[in-house]
C-alpha positions as CSV (number, residue, x, y, z in Angstrom):
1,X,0.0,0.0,0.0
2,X,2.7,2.3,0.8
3,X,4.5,1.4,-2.5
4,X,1.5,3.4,-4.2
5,X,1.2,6.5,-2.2
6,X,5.2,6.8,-2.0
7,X,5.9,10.2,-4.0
8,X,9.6,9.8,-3.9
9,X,11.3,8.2,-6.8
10,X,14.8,7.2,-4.3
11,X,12.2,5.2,-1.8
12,X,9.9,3.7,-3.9
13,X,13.2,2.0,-6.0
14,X,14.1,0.7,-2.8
15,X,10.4,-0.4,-1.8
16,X,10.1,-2.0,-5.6
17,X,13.0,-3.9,-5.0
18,X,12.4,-5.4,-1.7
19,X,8.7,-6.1,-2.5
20,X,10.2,-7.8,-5.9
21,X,12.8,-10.0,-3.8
22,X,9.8,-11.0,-1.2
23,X,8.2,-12.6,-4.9
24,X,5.6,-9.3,-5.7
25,X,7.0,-10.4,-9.3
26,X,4.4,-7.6,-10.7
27,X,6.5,-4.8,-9.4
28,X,9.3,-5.6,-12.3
29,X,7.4,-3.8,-14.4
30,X,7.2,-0.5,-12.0
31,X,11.4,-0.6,-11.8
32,X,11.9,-0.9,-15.2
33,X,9.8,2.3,-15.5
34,X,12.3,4.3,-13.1
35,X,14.7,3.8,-15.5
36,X,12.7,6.7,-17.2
37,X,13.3,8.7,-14.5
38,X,15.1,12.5,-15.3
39,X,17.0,11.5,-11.6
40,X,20.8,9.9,-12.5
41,X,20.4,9.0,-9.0
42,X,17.4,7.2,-9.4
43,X,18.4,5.7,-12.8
44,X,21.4,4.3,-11.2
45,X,19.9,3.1,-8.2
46,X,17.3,1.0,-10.3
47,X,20.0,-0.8,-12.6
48,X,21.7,-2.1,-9.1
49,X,18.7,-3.8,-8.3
50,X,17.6,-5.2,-11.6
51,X,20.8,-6.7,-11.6
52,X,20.8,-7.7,-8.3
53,X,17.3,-9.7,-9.2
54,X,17.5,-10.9,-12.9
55,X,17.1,-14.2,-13.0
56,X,16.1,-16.7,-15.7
57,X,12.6,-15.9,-15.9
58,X,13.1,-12.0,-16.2
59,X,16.8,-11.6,-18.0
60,X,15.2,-10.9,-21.0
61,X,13.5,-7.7,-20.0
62,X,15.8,-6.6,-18.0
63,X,18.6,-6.7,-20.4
64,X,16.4,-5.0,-23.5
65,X,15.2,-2.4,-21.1
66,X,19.1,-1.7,-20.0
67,X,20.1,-1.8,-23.8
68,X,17.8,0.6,-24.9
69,X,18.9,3.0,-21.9
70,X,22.3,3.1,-23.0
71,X,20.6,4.2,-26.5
72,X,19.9,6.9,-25.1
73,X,21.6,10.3,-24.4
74,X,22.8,10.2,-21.0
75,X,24.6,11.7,-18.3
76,X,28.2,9.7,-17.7
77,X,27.3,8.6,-14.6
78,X,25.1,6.1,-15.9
79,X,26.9,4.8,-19.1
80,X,29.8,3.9,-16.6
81,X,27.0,2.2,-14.5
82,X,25.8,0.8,-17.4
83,X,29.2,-0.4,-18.6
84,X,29.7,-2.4,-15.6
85,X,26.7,-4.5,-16.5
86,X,26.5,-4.5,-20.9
87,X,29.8,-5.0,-21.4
């Protein structure tokens, strides 16, 4: 409940992720949409945890979501981030 009413984008990464880990499998689809966020922090944050959680049954999204971000224009704090992980 407190996932939906949370207005900031640094706690509800965090709340995504541990609901996710606990086996709230819907809440994938809420952290790959932070990686929309305009927040590098944010951003970077949420590729941590989808790496920390990709697994079998989700590596597939998780690694087309991360390989269109690096598509994209961004800041160089999260092409080295991303560099880490798509390389």
């Amino acid at each position: 409940m407190q996932a939906k009413a949370e207005q900031d984008e640094i706690a509800r990464t965090g709340l995504y992720y541990a609901l996710y880990s606990l086996g709230a499998t819907e809440y994938l689809t809420a952290l790959l949409e932070l990686l929309e966020s305009d927040s590098h922090v944010v951003v970077i944050r949420t590729v941590h945890h989808l790496m920390d959680i990709m697994n079998a049954a989700n590596k597939d999204a998780i690694l087309s979501a991360l390989h269109d971000l690096s598509q994209r224009e961004l800041p160089v704090s999260i092409k080295e981030v991303l560099s880490e992980y798509l390389d």
